[in-house]
C-alpha positions in Angstrom: -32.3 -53.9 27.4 -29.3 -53.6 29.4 -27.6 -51.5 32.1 -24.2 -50.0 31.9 -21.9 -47.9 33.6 -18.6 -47.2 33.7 -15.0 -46.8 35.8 -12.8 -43.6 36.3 -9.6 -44.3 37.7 -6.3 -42.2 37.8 -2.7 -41.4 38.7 -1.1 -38.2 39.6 2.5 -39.7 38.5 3.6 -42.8 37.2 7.6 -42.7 37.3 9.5 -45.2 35.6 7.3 -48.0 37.4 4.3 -49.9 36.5 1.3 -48.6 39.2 -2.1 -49.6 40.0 -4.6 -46.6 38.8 -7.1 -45.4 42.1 -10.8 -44.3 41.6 -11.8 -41.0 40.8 -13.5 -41.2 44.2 -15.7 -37.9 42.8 -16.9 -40.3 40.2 -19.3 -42.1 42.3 -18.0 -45.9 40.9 -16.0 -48.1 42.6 -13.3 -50.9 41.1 -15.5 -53.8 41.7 -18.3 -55.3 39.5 -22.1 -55.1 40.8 -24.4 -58.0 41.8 -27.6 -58.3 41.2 -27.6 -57.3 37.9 -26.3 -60.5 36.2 -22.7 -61.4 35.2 -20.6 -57.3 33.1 -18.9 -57.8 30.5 -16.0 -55.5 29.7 -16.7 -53.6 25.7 -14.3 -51.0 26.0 -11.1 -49.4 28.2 -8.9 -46.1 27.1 -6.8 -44.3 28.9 -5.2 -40.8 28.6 -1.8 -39.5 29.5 -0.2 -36.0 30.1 2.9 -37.4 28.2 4.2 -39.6 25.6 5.7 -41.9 28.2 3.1 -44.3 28.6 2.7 -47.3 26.5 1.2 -49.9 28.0 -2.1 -50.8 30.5 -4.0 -53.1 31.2 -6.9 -54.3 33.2 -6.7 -57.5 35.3 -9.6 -58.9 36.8 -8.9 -60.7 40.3 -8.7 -64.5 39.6 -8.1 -63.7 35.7 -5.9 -67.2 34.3 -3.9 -64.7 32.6 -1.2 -62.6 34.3 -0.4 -60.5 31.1 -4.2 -59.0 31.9 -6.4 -57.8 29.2 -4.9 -54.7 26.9 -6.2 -51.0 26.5 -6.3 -50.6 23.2 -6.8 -47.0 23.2 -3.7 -44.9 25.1 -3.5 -41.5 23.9 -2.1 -38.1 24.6 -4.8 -35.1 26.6 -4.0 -31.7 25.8 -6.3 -28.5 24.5 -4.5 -29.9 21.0 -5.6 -33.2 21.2 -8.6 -35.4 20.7 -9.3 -39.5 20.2 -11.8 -41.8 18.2 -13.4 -43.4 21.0 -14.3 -46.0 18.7 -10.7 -47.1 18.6 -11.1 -48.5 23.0 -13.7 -51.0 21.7 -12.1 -54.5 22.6 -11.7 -57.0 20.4 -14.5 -59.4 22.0 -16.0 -58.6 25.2 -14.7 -59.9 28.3 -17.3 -61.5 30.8 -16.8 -60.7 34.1 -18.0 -62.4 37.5 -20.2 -60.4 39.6 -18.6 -58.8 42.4 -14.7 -59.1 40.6 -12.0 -57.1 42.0 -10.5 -55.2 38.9 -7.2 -53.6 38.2 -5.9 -51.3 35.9 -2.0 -50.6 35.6 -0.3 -48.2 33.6 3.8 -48.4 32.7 6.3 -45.8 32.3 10.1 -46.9 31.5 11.0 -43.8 31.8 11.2 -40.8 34.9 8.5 -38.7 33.6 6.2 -38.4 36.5 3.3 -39.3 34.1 -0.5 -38.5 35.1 -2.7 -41.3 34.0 -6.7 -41.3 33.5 -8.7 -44.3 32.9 -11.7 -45.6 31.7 -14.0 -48.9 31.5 -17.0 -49.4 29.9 -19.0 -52.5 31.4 -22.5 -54.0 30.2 -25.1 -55.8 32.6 -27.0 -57.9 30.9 -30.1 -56.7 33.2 -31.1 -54.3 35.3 -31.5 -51.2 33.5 -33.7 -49.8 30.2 -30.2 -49.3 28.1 -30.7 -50.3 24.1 -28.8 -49.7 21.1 -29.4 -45.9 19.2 -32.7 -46.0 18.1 -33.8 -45.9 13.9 -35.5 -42.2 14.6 -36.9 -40.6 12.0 -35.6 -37.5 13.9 -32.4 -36.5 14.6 -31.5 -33.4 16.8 -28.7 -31.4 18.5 -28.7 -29.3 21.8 -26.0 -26.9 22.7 -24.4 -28.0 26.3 -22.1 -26.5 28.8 -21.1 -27.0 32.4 -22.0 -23.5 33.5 -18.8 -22.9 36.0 -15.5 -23.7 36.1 -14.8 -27.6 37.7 -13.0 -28.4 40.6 -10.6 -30.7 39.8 -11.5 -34.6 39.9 -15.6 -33.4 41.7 -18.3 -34.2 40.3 -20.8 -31.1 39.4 -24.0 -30.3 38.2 -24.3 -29.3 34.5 -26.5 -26.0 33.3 -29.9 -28.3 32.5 -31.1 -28.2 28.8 -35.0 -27.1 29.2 -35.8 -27.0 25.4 -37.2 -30.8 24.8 -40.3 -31.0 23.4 -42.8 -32.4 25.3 -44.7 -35.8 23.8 -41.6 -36.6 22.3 -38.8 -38.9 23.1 -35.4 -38.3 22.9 -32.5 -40.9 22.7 -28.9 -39.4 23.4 -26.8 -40.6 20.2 -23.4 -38.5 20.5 -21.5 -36.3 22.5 -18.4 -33.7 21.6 -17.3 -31.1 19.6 -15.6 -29.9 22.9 -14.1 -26.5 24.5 -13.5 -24.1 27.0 -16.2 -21.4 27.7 -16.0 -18.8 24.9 -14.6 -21.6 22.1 -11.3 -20.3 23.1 -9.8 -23.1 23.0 -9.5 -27.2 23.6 -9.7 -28.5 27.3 -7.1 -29.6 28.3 -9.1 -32.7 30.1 -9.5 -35.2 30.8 -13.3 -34.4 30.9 -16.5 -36.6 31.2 -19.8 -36.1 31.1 -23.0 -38.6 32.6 -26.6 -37.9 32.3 -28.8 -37.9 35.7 -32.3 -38.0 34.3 -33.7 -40.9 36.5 -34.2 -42.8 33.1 -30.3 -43.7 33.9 -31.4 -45.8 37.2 -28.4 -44.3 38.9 -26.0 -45.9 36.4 -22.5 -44.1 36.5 -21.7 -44.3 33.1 -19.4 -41.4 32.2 -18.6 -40.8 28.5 -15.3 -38.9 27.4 -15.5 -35.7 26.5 -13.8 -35.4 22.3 -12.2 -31.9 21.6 -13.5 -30.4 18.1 -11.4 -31.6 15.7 -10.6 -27.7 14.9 -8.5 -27.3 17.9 -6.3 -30.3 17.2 -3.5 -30.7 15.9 -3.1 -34.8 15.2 -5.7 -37.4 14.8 -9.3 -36.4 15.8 -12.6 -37.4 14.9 -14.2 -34.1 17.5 -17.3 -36.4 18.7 -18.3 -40.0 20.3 -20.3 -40.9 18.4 -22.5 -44.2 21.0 -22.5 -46.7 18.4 -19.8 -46.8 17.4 -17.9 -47.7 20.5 -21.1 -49.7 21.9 -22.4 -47.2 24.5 -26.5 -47.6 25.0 -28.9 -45.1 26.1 -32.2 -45.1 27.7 -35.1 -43.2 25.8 -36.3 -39.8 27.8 -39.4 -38.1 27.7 -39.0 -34.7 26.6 -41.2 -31.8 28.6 -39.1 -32.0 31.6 -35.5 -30.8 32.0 -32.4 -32.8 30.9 -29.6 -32.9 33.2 -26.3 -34.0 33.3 -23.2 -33.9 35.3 -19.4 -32.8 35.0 -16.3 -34.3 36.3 -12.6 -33.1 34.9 -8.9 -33.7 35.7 -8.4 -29.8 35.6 -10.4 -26.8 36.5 -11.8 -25.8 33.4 -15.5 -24.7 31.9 -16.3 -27.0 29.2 -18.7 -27.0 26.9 -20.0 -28.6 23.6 -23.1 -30.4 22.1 -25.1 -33.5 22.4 -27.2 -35.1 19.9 -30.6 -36.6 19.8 -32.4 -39.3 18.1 -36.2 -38.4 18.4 -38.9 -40.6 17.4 -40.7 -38.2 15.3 -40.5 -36.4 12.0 -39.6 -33.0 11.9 -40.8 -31.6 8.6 -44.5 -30.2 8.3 
């Protein structure tokens, strides 16, 4: 088992310049690796842009050997008509880290664009926490999810609680998406994230992006992260208590969507 969490940082415009990203001081993360917990390793980075001006960033870990830095490989567009394979900010290999490492992440605009710029970095601990890959099942669930008020931009906010989990069985978080605003209006805009707060998490701040459904979009779109396919683990809950998660956004919206469950029990009579 493993413990992993994760880095928000942002830009309110990047003009013609290449600029260091700040934390999403809301997020509750901060730009330097833990101790304690044994040396991260970096398994997957994305960032999102408000426009198409953006091509390049990168993460650079202080005393890196390389001053090129390590590559994003996911850079896309957010808008109400957009959406992402989070699969696709998976690096190629994992990059181990030192404890305590100052990190970096730059974005580059070449052109006057005033770009905003949201990042994200997924890090694994080898210990510390009760994090595994999905589990085999047999069961396999969903449960409707929504913030419950319109977010203040960049503050992290309670979620409405799902109450509905069975008690004497265990439930392993597996996905996250089909995405909108209140009332399935529309796409957010975003960039959105979501983190569960059940103490099963151990405090971890691992926020996952939230993926429009595919129906409001009108490019590439997959309308859900699926966790194993980008390499994000989850801790097993008991059900019989609440669930609770948390909401944080780039604008004020009121998302909502659905998260699905691995249980470890068979559902048919």
């Amino acid at each position: 088992m493993v413990f992993q969490e994760t880095i928000l940082v942002t830009d309110a415009a990047i003009n013609a310049e290449t600029d260091a990203l700040e934390i999403v001081a809301g997020s509750g993360a901060t730009l330097t690796t833990r101790t304690g917990y044994g040396r991260p390793k970096i398994l997957a980075a994305a960032a999102w842009c408000s426009t198409n001006d953006v091509e390049k960033v990168t993460i650079h870990p202080s005393g890196y050997a390389d001053a090129n830095g390590i590559p994003v490989p996911l850079v896309g567009l957010y808008a109400a008509t957009s959406s992402f394979r989070l699969a696709d900010a998976k690096l190629c290999v994992p990059v181990e880290l030192p404890e305590n490492c100052a990190l970096t992440m730059n974005a580059t605009s070449e052109t006057a664009a005033g770009t905003v710029v949201y990042g994200w970095i997924l890090l694994e601990y080898p210990s510390g926490g009760k994090m595994q890959s999905t589990i085999s099942g047999p069961g396999y669930v969903r449960r409707p999810w929504e913030h419950g008020a319109a977010l203040t931009s960049q503050v992290q906010a309670a979620s409405t609680a799902i109450t509905d989990l069975s008690a004497g069985t265990m439930y392993q978080p597996c996905g996250v998406g089909n995405v909108g605003v209140n009332g399935a209006t529309a796409g957010i805009v975003g960039p959105a994230f979501i983190r569960f707060t059940n103490p099963e998490m151990e405090g971890a701040n691992l926020w996952i992006p939230l993926c429009n459904n595919a129906a409001y979009c009108a490019g590439l779109g997959k309308g859900i992260v699926k966790f194993s396919e980008v390499g994000i683990k989850m801790p097993v809950f008991a059900g019989g208590t609440n669930f609770t998660t948390a909401c944080i956004g780039y604008t004020a919206e009121q998302p909502q969507g659905e998260i699905e469950f691995v249980v470890n029990k068979k559902l048919f009579p």
